[in-house]
C-alpha positions as CSV (number, residue, x, y, z in Angstrom):
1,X,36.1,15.5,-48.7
2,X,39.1,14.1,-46.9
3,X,38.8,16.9,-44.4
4,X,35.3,16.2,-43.9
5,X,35.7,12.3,-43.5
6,X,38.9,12.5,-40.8
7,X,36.3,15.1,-39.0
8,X,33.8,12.5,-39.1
9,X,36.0,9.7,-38.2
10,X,37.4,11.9,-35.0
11,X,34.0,12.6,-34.2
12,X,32.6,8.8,-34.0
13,X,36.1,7.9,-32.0
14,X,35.2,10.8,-29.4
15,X,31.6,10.3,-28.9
16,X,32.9,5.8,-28.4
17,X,35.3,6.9,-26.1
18,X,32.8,9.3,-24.0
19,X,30.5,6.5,-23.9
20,X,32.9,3.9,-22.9
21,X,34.4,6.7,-19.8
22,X,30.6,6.8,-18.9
23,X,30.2,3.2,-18.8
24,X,33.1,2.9,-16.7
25,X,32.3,5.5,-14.7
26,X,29.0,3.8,-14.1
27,X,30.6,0.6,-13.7
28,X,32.8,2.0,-11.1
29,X,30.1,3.2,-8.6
30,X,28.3,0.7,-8.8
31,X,30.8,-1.5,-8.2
32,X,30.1,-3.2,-5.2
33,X,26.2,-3.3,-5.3
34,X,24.7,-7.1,-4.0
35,X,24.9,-9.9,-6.4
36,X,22.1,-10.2,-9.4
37,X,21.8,-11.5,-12.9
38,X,24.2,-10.2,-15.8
39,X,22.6,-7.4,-17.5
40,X,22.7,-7.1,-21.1
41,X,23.7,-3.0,-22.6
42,X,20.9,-0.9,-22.7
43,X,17.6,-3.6,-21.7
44,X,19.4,-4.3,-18.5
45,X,17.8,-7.7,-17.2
46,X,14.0,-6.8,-19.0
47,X,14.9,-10.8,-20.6
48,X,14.4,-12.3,-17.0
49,X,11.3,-10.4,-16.3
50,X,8.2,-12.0,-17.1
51,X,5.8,-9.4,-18.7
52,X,2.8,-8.4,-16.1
53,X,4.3,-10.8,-13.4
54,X,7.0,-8.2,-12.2
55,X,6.4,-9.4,-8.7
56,X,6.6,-13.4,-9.6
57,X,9.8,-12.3,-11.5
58,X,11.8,-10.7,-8.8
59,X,10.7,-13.6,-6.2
60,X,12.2,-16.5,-8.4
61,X,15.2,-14.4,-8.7
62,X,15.8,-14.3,-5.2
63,X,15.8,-18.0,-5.0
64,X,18.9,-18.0,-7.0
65,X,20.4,-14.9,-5.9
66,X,19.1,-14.6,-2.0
67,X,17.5,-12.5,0.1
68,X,19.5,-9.0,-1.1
69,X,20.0,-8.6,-5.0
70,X,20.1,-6.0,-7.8
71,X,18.3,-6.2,-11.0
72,X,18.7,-4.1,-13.7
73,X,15.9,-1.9,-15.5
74,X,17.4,-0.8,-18.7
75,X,20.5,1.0,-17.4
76,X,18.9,1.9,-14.1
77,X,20.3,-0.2,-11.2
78,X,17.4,-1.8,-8.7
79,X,18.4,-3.4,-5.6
80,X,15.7,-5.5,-3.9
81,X,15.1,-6.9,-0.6
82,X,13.3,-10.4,0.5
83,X,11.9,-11.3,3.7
84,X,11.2,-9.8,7.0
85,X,14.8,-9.6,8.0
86,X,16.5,-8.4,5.0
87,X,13.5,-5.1,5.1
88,X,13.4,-4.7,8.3
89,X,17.6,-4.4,8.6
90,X,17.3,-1.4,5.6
91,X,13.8,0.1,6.8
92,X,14.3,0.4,10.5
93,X,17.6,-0.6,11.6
94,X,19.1,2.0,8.2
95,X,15.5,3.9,8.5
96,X,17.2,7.1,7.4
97,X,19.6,6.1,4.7
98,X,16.5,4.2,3.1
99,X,14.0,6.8,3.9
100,X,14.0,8.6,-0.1
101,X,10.9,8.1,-2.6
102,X,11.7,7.3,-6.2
103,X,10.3,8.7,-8.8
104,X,7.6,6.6,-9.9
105,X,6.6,7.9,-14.3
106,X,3.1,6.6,-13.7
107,X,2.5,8.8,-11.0
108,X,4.9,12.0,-11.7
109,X,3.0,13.6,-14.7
110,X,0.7,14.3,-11.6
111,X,2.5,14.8,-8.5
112,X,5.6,16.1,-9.9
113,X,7.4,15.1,-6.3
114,X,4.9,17.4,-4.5
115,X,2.4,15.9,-2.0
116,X,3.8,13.8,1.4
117,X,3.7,10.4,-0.6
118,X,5.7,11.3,-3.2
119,X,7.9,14.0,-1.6
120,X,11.6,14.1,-0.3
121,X,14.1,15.7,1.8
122,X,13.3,18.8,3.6
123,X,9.4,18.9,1.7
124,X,9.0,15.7,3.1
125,X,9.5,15.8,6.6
126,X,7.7,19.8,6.7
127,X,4.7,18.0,4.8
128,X,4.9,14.6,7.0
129,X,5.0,16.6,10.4
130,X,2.3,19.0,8.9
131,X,0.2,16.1,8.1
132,X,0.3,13.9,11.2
133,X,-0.4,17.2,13.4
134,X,-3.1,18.1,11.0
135,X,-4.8,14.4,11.7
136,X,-4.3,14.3,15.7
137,X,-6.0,17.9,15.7
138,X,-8.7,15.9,13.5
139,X,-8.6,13.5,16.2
140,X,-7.0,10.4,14.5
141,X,-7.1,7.7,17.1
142,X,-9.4,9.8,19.2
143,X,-13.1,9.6,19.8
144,X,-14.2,12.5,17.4
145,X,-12.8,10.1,14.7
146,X,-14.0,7.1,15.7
147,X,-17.8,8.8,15.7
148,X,-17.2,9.9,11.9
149,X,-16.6,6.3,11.0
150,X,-19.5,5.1,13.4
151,X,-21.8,7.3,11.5
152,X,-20.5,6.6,8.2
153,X,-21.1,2.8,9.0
154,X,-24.9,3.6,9.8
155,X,-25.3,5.2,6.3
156,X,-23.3,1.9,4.8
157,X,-25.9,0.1,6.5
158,X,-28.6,2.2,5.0
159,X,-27.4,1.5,1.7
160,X,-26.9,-2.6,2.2
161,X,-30.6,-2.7,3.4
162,X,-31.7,-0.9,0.0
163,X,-30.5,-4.0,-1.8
164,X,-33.0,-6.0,-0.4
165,X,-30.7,-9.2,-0.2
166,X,-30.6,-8.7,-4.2
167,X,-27.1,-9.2,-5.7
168,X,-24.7,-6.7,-6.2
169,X,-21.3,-5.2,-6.6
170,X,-20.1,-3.7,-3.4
171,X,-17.1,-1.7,-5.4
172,X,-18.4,1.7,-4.9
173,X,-20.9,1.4,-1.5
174,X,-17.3,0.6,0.1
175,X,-15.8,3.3,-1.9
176,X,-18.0,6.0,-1.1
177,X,-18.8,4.9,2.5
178,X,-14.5,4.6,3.1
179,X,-13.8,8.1,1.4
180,X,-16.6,10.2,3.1
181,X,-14.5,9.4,6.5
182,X,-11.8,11.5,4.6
183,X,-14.0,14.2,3.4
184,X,-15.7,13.9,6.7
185,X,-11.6,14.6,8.2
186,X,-10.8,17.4,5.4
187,X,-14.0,19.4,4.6
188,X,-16.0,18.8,8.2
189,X,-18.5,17.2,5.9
190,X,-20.0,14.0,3.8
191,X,-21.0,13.7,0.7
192,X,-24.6,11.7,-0.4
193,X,-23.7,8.6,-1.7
194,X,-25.7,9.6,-4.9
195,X,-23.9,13.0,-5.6
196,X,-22.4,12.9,-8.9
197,X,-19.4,15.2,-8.7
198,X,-18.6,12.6,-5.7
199,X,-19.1,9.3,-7.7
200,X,-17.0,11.2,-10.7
201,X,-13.8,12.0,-8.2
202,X,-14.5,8.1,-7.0
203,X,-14.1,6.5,-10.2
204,X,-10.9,8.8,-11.3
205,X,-9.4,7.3,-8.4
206,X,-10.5,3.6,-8.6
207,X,-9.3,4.1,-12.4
208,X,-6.0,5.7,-11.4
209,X,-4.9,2.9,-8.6
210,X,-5.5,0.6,-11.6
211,X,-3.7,2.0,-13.7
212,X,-0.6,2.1,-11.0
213,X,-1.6,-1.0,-10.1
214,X,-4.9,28.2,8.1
215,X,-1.9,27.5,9.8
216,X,0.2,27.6,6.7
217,X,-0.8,31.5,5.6
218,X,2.3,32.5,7.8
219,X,4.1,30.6,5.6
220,X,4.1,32.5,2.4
221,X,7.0,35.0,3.4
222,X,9.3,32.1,3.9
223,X,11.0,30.8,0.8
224,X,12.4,27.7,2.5
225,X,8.7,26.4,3.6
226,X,7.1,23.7,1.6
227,X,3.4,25.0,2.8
228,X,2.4,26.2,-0.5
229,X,-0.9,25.7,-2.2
230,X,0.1,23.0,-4.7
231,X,1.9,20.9,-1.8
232,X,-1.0,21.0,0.3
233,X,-3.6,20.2,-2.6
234,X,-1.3,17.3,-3.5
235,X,-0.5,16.2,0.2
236,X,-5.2,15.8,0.5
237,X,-5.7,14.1,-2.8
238,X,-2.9,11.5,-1.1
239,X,-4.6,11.2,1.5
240,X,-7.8,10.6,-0.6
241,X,-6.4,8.5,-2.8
242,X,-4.6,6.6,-0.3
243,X,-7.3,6.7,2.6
244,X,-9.9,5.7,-0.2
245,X,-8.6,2.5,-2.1
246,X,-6.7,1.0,-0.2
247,X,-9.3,0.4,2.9
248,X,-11.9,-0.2,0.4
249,X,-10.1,-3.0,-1.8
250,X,-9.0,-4.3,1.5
251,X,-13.0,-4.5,2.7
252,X,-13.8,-6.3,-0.9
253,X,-10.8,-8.9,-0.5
254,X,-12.4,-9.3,3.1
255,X,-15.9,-10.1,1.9
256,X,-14.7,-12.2,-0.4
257,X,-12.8,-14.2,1.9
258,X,-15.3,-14.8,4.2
259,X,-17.3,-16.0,1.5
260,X,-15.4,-18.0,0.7
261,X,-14.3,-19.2,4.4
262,X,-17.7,-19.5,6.1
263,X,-16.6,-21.1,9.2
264,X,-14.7,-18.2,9.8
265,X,-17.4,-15.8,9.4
266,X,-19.7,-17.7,11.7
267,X,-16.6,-17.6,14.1
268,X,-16.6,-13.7,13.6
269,X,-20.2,-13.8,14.2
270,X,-20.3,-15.5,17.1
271,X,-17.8,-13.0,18.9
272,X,-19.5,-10.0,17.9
273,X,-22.7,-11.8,19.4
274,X,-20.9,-12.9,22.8
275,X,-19.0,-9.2,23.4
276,X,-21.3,-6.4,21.1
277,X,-24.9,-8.1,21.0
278,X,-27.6,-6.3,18.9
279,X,-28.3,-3.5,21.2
280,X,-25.1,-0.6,20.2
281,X,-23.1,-0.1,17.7
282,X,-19.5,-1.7,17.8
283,X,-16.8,0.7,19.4
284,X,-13.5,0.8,18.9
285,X,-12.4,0.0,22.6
286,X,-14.3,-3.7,21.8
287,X,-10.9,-4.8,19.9
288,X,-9.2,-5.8,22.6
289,X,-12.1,-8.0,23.9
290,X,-12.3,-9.7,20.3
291,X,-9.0,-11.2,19.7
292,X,-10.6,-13.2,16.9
293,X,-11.9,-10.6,15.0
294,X,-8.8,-8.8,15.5
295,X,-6.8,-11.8,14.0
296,X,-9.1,-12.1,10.9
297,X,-8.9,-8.8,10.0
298,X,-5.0,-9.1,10.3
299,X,-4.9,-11.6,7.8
300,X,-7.5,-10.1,5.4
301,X,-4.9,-7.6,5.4
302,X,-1.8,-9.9,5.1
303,X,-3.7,-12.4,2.4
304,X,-4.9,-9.2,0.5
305,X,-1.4,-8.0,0.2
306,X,-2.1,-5.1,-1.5
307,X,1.1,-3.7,-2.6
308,X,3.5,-6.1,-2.3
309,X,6.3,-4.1,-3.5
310,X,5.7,-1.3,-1.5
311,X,6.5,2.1,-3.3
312,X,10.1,2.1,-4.3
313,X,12.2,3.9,-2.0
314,X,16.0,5.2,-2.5
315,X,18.9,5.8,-0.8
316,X,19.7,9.3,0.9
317,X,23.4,9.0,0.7
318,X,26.2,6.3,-0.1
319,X,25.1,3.2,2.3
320,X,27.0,0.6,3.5
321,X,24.4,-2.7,4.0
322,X,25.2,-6.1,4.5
323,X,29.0,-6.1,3.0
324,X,27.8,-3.9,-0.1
325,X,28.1,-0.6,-0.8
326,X,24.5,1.0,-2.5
327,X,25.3,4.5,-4.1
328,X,22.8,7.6,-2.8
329,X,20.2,7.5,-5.3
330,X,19.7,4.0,-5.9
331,X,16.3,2.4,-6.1
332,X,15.1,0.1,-3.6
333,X,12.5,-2.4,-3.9
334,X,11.1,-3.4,-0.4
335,X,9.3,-6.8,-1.4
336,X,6.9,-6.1,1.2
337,X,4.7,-9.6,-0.2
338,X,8.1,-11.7,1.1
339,X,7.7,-10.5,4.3
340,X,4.1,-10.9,5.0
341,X,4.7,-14.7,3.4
342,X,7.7,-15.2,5.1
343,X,7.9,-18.6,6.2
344,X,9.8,-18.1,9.8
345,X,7.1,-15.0,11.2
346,X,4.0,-16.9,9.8
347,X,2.3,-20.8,10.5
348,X,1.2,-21.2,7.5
349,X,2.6,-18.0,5.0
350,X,1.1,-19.5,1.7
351,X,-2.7,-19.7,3.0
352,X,-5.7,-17.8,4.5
353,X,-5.7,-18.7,8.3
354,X,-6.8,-16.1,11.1
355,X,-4.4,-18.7,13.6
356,X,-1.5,-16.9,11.9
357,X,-1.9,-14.3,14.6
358,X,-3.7,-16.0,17.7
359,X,-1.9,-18.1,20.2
360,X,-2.5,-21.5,21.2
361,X,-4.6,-19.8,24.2
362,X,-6.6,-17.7,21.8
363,X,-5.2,-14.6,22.5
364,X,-4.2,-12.3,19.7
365,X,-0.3,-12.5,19.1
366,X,1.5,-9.6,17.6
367,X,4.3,-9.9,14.4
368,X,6.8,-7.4,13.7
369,X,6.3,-8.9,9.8
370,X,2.8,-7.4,9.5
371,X,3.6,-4.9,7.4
372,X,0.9,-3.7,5.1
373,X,1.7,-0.1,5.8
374,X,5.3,-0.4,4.8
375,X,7.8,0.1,8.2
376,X,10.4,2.5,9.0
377,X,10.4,6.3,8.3
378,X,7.6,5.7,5.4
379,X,5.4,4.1,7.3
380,X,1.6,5.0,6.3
381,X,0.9,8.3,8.4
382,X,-2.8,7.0,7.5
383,X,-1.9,3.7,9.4
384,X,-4.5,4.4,12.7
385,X,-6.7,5.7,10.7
386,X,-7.2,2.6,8.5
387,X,-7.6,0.0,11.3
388,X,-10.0,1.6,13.3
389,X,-12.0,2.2,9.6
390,X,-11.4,-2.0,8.8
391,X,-12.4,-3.2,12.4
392,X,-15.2,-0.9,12.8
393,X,-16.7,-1.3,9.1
394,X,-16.0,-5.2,9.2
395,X,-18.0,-5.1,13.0
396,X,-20.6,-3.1,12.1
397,X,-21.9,-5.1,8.5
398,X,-21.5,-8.3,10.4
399,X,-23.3,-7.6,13.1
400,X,-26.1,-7.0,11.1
401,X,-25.8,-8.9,7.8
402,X,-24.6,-12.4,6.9
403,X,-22.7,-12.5,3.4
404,X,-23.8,-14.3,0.7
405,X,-21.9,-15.6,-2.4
406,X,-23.8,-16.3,-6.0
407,X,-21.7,-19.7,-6.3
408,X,-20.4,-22.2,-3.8
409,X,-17.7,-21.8,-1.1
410,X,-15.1,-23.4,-3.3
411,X,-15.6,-22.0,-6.7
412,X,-14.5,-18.7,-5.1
413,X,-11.7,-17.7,-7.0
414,X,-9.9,-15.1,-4.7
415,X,-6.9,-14.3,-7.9
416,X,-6.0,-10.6,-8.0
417,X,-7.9,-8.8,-10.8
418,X,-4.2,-7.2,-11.4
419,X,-1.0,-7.8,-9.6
420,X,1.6,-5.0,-10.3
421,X,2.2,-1.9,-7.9
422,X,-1.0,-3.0,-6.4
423,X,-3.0,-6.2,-6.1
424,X,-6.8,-5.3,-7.4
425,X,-9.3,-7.7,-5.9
426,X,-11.3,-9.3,-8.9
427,X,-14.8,-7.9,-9.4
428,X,-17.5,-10.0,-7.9
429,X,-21.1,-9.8,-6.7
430,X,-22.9,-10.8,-3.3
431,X,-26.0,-10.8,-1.8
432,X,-25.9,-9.4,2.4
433,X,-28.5,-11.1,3.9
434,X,-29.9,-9.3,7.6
435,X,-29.4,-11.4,10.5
């Protein structure tokens, strides 16, 4: 018994002081990581996060901490940046040392670190090139591109008209208009907007952004290419998944806008009137004759903010930024919402206003704090893509149709169904009314 109770005793003694060298050792590298709130053992700084309101957390934090801090999620250490200069300084000044993905639980029992979104080091850049060679051949930015979208809009149209100036949700007319440009892209075809197997793989991935709020045959004799079968699968249902949601939610939070901002939309109106008329369908080359269009849609975009913590990134190797040493491996937070409401880049940050991107003149004025598709190395590869979808769906339904809201102008609540990795426009109905 004594034996067995000095073993015991020995044992609780080692196992203490293993933990205590791990906690040091911890301790140790991170060391010198920016300034944050005292985490408590094992919860880290959970106490100071509000539950559902990650994003509202983290921004009254950097009030007391500034612009560059680190948080603590249980043991794990997070180190988040505020404002346009703070994310543009690690993004694209330090684009390669902040170029890694994290591993994000809600999304690995799926991806598993394949796919381009979700992929790093060597996979990543093979599967990023691969992509964005993939999509020029497909003609992104080109005309052949810009004629799938033009079509698709005519069948949008189709299915507005079928309303009959009724009420309804526009959820899944944008969803399967905006997706068929990607199937039209991947498999040289569209779906109907009826076809079942289609609406199925539609509401999968409207229910899985909730809930998160053959040139490679060569390839198979060379063990060090990523151009597998389960990369490449993974690597299209990013693309559908991104290419599908996003441009979609962005086109509801527009709508709703607009609704709720009529003298806007007649402004829009007006200038697709004065440059497009009623005889052609809206082309892409018309942007740069419709600076206020352009500008709206800009700050649909900014206002709509739909992930305003852009997917965490990490650190490729140790990184020396602003004073502080961050150890490879750490997560970063990219508060993308701080920049696109940052005070110094933006008139008036904390409401809807298309003069947040016009000059005095009326021309369109460019900021390097628009950044909806991220910046740096992880930029959207989709990015192109998506704005010639938004201007040339926005043109083409309001060149035809006026919007109508069930309720007046100012009971339009605009308030994110959900707010965590992504801000989900609330669920509304309209009536579109032919011009």
């Amino acid at each position: 018994m004594e034996l067995a109770g000095a073993i015991t005793i020995f044992l609780g003694i080692y196992v203490s002081c293993l933990f205590v060298i791990s906690a040091w050792r911890k301790q140790s590298r991170y060391r010198n990581l920016p300034p944050g709130p005292t985490p408590l053992p094992l919860i880290g700084n959970f106490l100071q996060m509000k539950v559902g309101e990650t994003l509202k957390s983290l921004e009254k934090l950097s009030e007391k901490y500034g612009p560059v801090f680190t948080v603590y999620f249980g043991s794990k250490p997070i180190v988040v940046l505020c404002g346009h200069e703070a994310v543009k300084e690690a993004l694209v000044d330090q684009a390669e040392e902040f170029s890694g993905r994290a591993h994000i639980p809600t999304v690995e029992k799926n991806f598993h670190g394949f796919g381009v979104v979700f992929a790093n080091g060597e996979r990543w850049r093979q599967l990023r090139r691969f992509s964005l060679t993939v999509l020029r051949n497909f003609g992104m930015g080109k005309k052949s591109i810009e004629e799938r979208i033009q079509e698709e809009a005519q069948f949008l149209l189709e299915s507005f008209r079928n309303t009959k100036a009724e009420p309804f949700d526009p959820t899944f007319f944008l969803s399967r208009a905006v997706s068929n440009v990607i199937c039209s892209i991947v498999f040289g075809d569209r779906f109907d907007y009826e076809d079942k197997e289609f609406l199925s793989l539609l509401q999968m991935m409207n229910e899985s952004f909730r809930e998160i709020s053959t040139s490679w045959s060569q390839e198979k004799q060379n063990p060090s290419s990523e151009f597998n079968t389960k990369n490449l699968e993974l690597t299209t249902l990013n693309l559908f998944f991104a290419g599908t949601e996003t441009v979609s939610s962005t086109l509801r939070y527009g709508f709703l806008l607009l609704m709720k901002h009529p003298e806007v939309l007649g402004k829009m109106h007006e200038e697709i009137d004065r440059v497009i008329g009623q005889s052609r369908v809206p082309a892409i080359e018309d942007r740069s004759q419709m600076p206020y269009t352009d500008a709206v849609i800009h700050e649909i975009q900014r206002v709509s903010d739909l992930i305003p913590m852009d997917l965490p990134h990490i650190v490729t190797r140790d990184t020396q930024f602003r004073g502080y040493t961050i150890p490879q491996g750490t997560e970063i937070y990219p508060m993308l919402s701080t920049v696109l409401r940052d005070p110094s880049k933006f008139k008036t940050p904390e409401s809807f206003n298309p003069g947040n991107f016009l000059e005095e003149t009326g021309r369109f004025r460019r900021n390097d704090a628009f950044v909806p598709f991220s910046s740096g190395k992880r930029i959207c590869l989709g990015e192109a893509l998506a704005r010639m979808e938004l201007f040339l769906f926005f043109t083409t339904i309001l060149q035809r149709f006026t919007l109508k809201p069930l309720m007046a102008p100012e009971d339009i609540d605009t308030k994110p169904l959900e707010s965590g990795f992504a801000k989900i426009p609330p669920f509304y109905q309209l009536c579109v009314v032919p011009r």
